[in-house]
N, C-alpha and C positions, 0 to 999 in steps of 0.2 A: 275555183273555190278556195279562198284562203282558210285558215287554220281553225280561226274566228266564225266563220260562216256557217249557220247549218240548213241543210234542206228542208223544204216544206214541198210537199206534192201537194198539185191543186188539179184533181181531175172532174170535168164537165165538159160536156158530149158541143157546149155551146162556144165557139169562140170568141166571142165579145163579153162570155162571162168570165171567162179566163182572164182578159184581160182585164175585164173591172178588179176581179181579187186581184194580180199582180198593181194592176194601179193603191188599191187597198193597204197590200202587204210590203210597200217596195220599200226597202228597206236592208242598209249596207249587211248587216248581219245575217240577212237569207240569201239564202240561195232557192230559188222559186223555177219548180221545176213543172212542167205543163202536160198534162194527159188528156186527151178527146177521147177514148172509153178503155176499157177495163182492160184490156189487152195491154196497148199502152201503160197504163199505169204500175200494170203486173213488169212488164221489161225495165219502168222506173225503181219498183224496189229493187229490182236484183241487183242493180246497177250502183246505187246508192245508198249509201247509209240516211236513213228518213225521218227527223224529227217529229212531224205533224204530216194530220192529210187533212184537205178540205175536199170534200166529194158529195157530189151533187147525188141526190139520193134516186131522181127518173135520168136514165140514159137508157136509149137503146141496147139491143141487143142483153148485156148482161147488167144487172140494175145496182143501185149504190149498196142495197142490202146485202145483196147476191155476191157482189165484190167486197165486203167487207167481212162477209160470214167465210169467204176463202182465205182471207188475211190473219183473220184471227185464228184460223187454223191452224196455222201455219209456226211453228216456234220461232222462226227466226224474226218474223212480221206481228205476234200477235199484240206486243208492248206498246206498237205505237199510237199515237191517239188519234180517233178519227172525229173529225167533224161534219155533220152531214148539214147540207145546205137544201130547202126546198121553196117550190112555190104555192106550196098549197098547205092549208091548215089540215092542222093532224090531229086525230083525236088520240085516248088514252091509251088506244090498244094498237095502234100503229107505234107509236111512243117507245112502247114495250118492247115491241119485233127491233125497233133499229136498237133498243139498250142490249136487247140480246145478242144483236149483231156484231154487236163488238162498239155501237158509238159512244162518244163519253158527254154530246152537246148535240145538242140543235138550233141551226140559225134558220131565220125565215127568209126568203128575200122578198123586197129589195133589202138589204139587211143593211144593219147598221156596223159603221166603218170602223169606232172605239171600239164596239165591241168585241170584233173579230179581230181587231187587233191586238184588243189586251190579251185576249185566250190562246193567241198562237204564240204571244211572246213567253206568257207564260209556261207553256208546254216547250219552246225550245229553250229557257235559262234550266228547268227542269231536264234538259238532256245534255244541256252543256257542263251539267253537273252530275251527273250520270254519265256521261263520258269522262270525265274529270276521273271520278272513284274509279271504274273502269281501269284505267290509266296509270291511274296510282295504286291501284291493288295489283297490276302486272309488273309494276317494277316492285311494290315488295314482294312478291313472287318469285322475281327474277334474285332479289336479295335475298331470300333463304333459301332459293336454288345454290346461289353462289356462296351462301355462308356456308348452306350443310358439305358441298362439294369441298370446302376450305375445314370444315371440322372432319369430314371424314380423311382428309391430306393431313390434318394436325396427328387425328387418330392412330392409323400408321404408321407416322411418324414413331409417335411415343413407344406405339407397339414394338418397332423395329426397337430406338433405344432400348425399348426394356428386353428384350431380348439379348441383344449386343452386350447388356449391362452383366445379366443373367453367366452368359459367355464367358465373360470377362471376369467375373468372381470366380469361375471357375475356374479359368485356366490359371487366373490369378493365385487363388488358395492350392489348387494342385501343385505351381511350377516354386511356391514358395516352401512346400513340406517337403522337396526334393531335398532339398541341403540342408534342412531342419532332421534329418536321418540325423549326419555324422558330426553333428551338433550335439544330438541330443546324446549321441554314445560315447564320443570325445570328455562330453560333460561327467559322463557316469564314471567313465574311466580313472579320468584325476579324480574323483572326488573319492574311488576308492585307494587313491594311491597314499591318500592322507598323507599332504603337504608338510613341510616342517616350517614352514612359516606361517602362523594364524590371518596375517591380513592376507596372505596368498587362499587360504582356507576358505574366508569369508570372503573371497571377489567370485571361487567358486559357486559358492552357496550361492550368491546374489545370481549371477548369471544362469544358475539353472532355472532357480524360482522364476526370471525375466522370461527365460525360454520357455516352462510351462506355460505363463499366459500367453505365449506369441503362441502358441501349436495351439488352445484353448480357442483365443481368438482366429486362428485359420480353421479349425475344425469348424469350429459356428458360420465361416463364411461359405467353406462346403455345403454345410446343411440347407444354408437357406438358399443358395443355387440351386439344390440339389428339390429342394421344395418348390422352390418357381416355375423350374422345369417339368417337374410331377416324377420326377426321379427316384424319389425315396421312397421307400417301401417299409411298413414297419413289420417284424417278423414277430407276431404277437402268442402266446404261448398262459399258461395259469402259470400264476406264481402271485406269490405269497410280499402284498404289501408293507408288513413289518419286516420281512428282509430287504427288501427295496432301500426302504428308508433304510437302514443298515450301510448297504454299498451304498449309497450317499455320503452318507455322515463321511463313511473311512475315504473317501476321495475327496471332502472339502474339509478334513481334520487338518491337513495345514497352513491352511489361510485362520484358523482360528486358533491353531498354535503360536501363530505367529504374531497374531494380536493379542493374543493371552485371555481369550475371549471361551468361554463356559457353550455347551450346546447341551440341552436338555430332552428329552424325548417322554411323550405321553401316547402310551400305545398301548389301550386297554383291553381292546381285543382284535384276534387275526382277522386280517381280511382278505381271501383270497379274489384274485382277479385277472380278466385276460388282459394281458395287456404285453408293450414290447416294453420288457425291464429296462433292456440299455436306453431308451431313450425316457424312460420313468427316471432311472438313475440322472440322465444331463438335465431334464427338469428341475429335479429338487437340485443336482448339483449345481445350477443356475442359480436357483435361489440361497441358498445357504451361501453360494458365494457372495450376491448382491447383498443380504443379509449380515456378512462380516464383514464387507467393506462400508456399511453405512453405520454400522454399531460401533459404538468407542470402543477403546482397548480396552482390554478387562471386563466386557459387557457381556450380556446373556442370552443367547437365541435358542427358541423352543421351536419342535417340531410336534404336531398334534394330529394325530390319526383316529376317525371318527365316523361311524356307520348311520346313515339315517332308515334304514330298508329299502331303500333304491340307489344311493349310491356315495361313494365313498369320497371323504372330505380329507387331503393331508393340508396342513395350514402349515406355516414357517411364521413364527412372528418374533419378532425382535424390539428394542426397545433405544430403535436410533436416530437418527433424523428429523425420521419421518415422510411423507408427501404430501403439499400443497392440496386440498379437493380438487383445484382445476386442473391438474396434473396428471391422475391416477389411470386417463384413459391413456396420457398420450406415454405415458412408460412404455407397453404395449408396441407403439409403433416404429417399424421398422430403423435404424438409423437414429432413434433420436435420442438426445442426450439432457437430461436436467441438469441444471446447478444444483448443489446442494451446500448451503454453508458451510467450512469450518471440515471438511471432506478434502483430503489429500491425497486419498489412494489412487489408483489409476484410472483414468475416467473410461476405458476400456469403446468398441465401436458402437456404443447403442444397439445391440443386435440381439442379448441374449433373451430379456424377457419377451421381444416379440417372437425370436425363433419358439420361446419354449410354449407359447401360448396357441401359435401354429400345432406347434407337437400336440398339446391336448387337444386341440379342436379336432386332429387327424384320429385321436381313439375317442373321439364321441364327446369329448368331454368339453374343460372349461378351464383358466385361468385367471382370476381377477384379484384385484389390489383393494385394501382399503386401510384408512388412515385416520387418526384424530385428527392430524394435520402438524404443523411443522412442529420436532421438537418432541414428537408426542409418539413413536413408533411406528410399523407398518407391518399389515400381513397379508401374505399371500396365499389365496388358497387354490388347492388344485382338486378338480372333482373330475372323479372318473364313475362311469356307470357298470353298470354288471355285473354287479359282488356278491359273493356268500359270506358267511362268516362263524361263529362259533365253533373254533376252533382253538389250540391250546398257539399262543404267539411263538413264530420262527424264531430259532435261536441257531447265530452264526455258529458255524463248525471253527474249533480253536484250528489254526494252522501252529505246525509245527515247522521249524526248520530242520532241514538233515542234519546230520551230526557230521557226516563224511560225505566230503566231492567225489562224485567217479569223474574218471576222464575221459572223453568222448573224443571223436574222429570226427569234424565236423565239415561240411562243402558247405562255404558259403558262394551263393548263385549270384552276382551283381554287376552290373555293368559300370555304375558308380563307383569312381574312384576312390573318391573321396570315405564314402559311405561301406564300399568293400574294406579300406583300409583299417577305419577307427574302428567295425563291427569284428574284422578278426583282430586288431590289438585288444580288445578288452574281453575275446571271447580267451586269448590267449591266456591274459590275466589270468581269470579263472582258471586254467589248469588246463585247458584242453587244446586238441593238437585239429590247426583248420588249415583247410585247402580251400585257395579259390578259382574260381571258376566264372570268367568275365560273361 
């Protein structure tokens, strides 16, 4: 049987009727397979896949009804179509019994040759197309077998990356704040040594400010490793929102001294709430930074603190830039960086408003941007839930500084060289007497 070929079963109890349909049906495109009773016919389906059946409806033994009512039974046989062949005139309710049987025609004999010719052709272009679909729904079957098998390999893939990546910021931001120690104390040192040369004075100055945002941006690369991971833990406690905003301001007071830039505050009444302050604090101090680097010199950033009876609004708005509408989602996303016209300051990793937006999401809350659009300022608000309020507003405790140093005896513990060295030179500065201890 070629590819092209399909079977037709022709079962009748008579030999010379057999061969009259095969004379009938002969024809390159069948395959014309021969039954003398039902027996036979049944070992023909099993054996082969069966387009058509032409089946004499009186044989022996078991009858064309009788073998077609076992067919249609049958799931794997019931599809196919039978045609019953007789010699005798049928009336309406015999008609009915073979339509019930499963036939889908009746021919009379001596029967006519177009006839049974067109209807079997019929029935097998019908299965050559049905095997077709068939066919071609198993190979796309087999292709989103082998795409999902090829997306679940991409999948892992990426997981692994991200993972590695995860790793890798990590060990990254850890092995770079090692030597960022005796940088940062080196730094402190001179700079209380007060140079006798001003441009010596001022390379100082410059280099620390550089090294704050290096230890600023490593911190941020911690946190969000540290987030990825499910690492971070926030240590949440009541405390009092108007002081919050407070240690904000005094930690982003010199980015706004330094652009000679105004910061305002509207906090009209306390808000108490649980929350983890130090990382309330790198929130707003996120913002207030991106906030004076996008605000000209000499310009004016508000902070606005505000109760609805469910939950607490601080907003940071400024009067800079601005952000583009199509913009204001992807600020937000992890890495990414805007241009901004006519902006010089450091374009810094893209990391801080998504870490900080992570941060509110982690206390229940919310982060979002909005904008007139370019040119026209930006504000950011931060909502947190679960607040009281009606209370008199926090007011920072004045620090005093001593009047008089004692001198202390001091072990410094350090395996760093480097880092043991500059930590007891400047501790020494100060006045006091260190031992170390590797």
């Amino acid at each position: 049987m070629t590819a092209a070929q399909v079977s037709v079963l022709l079962v009748d109890d008579e030999p010379r009727n057999l061969d009259a349909l095969e004379a009938v049906l002969d024809d390159p495109g069948y395959r014309l397979l021969r039954a003398e009773s039902a027996d036979q016919a049944l070992r023909l389906l099993l054996d082969h896949d069966v387009a058509a059946m032409v089946l004499d409806i009186k044989m022996p033994g078991m009858s064309g009804f009788e073998l077609a009512q076992l067919i249609k039974g049958s799931k794997k046989f019931r599809q196919i179509p039978i045609v019953f062949l007789t010699a005798y005139l049928m009336d309406e309710q015999d008609k009915l019994v073979g339509y019930g049987a499963g036939a889908v025609d009746y021919l009379t004999k001596p029967l006519d040759p177009q006839i049974l010719r067109h209807k079997i052709a019929v029935f097998a272009e019908l299965f050559r197309k049905t095997r077709a679909l068939a066919e071609l729904n198993e190979t796309l079957e087999e292709r989103v077998r082998a795409r999902t098998i090829e997306l679940e390999r991409s999948q892992a893939a990426l997981q692994l990356a991200a993972r590695q990546k995860d790793e890798f910021l990590a060990i990254l931001a850890h092995e770079l704040r090692n030597p960022l120690a005796p940088l940062r104390t080196g730094l402190d040192l001179l700079l209380r040594v007060k140079p006798a040369l001003p441009a010596v004075d001022r390379t100082l100055v410059s280099m620390s400010r550089q090294l704050d945002h290096m230890v600023r941006l490593i911190d941020d690369l911690l946190d969000v490793s540290r987030i990825s991971t499910g690492n971070l833990e926030l240590k949440c406690a009541r405390d009092d929102l108007a002081s919050i905003i407070d240690r904000a301001i005094d930690g982003a007071r010199v980015f706004f001294e330094r652009r000679h830039q105004t910061i305002t505050t509207d906090v009209p009444v306390a808000v108490a709430a649980v929350v983890d302050s130090v990382r309330i604090v790198q929130i707003l101090g996120n913002l207030l930074h991106n906030a004076s680097k996008f605000t000209p010199e000499g310009g004016d950033v508000r902070i606005e603190l505000v109760h609805d009876g469910v939950s607490a609004q601080i907003r940071v708005v400024d009067a800079g830039v601005g952000i583009p509408p199509d913009q204001l989602e992807r600020v937000f996303s992890m890495f990414a960086r805007i241009a901004r016209p006519g902006v010089t300051a450091e374009p810094g990793l893209g990391i801080g408003l998504g870490l900080s937006r992570r941060l509110a999401e982690m206390h229940g809350g919310s982060l979002t941007a909005s904008s007139a659009g370019v040119g026209r300022g930006a504000t950011f608000t931060l909502r947190l839930p679960a607040f009281d309020r009606g209370v008199e507003p926090a007011r920072r405790a004045a620090t005093v500084a001593p009047t008089t140093a004692t001198s202390l005896r001091i072990v410094v513990i350090e395996d760093g060289v480097d880092t043991a060295e500059t930590l007891t030179a400047l501790l020494e500065f100060l006045g006091h007497r260190v031992v170390v201890a590797a």
